[in-house]
Phi, psi and omega in degrees: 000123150338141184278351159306309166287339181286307162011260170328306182297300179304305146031240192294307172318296226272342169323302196306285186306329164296342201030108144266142185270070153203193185244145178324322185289353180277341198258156195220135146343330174262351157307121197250112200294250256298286177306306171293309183270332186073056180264135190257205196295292176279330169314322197281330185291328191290304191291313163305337180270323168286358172262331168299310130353272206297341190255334180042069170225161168250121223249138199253176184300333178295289177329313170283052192262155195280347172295344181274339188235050184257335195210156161298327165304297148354272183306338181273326177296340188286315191282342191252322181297305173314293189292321178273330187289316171311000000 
């Protein structure tokens, strides 16, 4: 899979679980998921099972370091690391 389409998908997952009033295509890669978007505590458990799902990885403890999810880039760089290892 591409790192464009692995994007897309984080995206649109963190829209969906955040309810964001905006559209996926509004978020640039350098969007900083804490800071910007507001992912708290229960949220982050929600976005991880759902990328796990869409993705059907498993994302393991070392990966739920919070450096992985500080940006859309980031995370999609954790998910593309993940996804070659499968």
């Amino acid at each position: 899979m591409k790192k464009t389409d692995i994007e897309i998908i984080v995206k649109e997952t963190l829209v969906n679980i955040l309810k964001l009033d905006l559209h996926a295509e509004e978020l640039s890669a350098n969007t900083l998921i804490i800071e910007e978007l507001n992912l708290n505590s229960s949220s982050f458990i929600e976005v991880q099972v759902a990328l796990e799902d869409a993705f059907m990885i498993e994302i393991d403890d070392e990966n739920l370091d919070i450096s992985n999810f500080h940006s859309i880039s980031s995370l999609v760089d954790m998910i593309d690391d993940s996804l070659n290892l499968a």
